[in-house]
N, C-alpha and C positions, 0 to 999 in steps of 0.2 A: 734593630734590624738594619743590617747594611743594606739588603735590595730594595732603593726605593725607585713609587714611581717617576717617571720621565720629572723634570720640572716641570712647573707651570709657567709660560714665559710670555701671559698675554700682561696687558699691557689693561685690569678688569674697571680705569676709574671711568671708562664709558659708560658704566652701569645707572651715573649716575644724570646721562640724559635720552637714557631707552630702558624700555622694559629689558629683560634680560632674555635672552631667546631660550636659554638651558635650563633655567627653572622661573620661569613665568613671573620673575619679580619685581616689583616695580616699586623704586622708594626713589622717586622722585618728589614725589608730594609730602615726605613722611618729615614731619618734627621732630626735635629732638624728646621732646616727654613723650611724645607717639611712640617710640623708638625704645623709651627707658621700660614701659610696659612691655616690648613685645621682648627684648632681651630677658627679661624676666620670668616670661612665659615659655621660653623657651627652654630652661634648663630644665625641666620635667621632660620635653619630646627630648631630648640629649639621652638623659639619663634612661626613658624608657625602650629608647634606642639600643641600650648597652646592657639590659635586662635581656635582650633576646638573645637566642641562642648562635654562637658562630659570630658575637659582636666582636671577635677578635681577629675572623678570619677577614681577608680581602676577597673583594668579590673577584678581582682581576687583576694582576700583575703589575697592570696602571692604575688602580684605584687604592686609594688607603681604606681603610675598614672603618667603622663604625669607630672602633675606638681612638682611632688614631683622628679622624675627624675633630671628635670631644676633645680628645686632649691641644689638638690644633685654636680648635674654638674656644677652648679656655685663654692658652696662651694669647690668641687674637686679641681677646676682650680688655686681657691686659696692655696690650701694647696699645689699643685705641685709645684706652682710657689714659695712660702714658701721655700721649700724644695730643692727646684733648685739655689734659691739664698744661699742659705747656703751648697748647695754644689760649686756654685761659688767662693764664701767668706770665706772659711772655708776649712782643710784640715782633710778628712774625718768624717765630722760631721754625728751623730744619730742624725734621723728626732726624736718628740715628738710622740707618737702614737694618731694614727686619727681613733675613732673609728667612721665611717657611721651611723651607725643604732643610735648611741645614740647623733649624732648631728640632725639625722632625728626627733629625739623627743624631743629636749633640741632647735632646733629651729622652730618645727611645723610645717613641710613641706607643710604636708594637709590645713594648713589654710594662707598662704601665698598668697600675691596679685599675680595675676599671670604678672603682667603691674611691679612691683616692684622686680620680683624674672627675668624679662628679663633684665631689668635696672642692676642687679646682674650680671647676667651669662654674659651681652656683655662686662661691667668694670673690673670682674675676667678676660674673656677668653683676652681681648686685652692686660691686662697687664701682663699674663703669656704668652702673645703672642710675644710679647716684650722684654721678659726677652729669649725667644728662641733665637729671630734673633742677640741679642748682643754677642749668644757664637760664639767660632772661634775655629780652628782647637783643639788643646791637651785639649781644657775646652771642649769638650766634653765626655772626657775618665776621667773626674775628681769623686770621687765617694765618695760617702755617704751608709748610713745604715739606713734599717727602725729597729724599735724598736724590730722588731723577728728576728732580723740580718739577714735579704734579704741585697743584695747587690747592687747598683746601680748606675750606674756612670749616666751623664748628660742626654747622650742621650738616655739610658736606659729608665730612668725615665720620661723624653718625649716620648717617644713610649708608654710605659705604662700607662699616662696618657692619653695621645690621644686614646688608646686602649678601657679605658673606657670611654670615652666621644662618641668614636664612638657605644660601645657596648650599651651604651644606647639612640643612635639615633635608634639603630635598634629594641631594647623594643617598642621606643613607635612609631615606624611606620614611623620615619623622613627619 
């Protein structure tokens, strides 16, 4: 679908020293194996999200739909986990920059099977679910850079992920 909405051009790693005023979230306190369970639990409210009817349509011209969310959420999961393993592996690695909106159209969200993009979202979220529970105590203060020099150490960056996997349970009504 060429007509997307506007970008998003805030700037969301505040999230992770305030509750979030948009959808009431708050993972500042949240662990990383805290974190690997709720990712997990999550891919059932995704999936039951895309079982409704109209899960293709947009509610508004600036909002992605239900499925485009999912399919977003998948890819997300993969990139954290990306980025988590290289901050495992590596000693203060720059993630690659991940632009949203131009993976939203470079891989079609809008037209995505919705049976194929849960197949996605359950194989991202367990294997970034997995790569949480194997950290242990000092791997989780280990830290990396995104590409605008945000800073983030492990469990940073699990919060922040999770942050938006939950922010967009709460777009589409999960």
């Amino acid at each position: 679908m060429s007509d997307q909405p506007t970008p998003d051009s805030k700037d969301w790693t505040w999230v992770l020293d305030s509750v979030c005023d948009e959808c009431g979230q708050d993972v500042r306190g949240l662990e990383p194996h805290l974190i690997a369970g709720l990712v997990r639990d999550s891919v059932p409210r995704f999936a039951a999200a895309l079982r409704r009817p109209g899960a293709g349509t947009r509610p508004s011209p600036q909002a992605w739909s239900p499925l485009e969310y999912c399919a977003h959420v998948g890819d997300m999961y993969e990139v954290m986990d990306r980025r988590l393993e290289l901050i495992l592996g590596q000693d203060e690695p720059t993630f690659a920059n991940w632009d949203q909106d131009e993976a939203a159209v470079r891989h079609d969200y809008a037209a995505q099977s919705p049976r194929l993009v849960v197949e996605r979202l359950r194989a991202t979220a367990e294997s970034f679910a997995v790569t949480l529970d194997t950290m242990r105590g000092a791997q989780h203060e280990r830290k990396g850079f995104r590409s605008n020099g945000s800073v983030f150490t492990a469990a940073t960056l699990a919060r922040y992920a999770w942050h938006d996997a939950a922010h967009h349970l709460h777009d589409i009504g999960a």
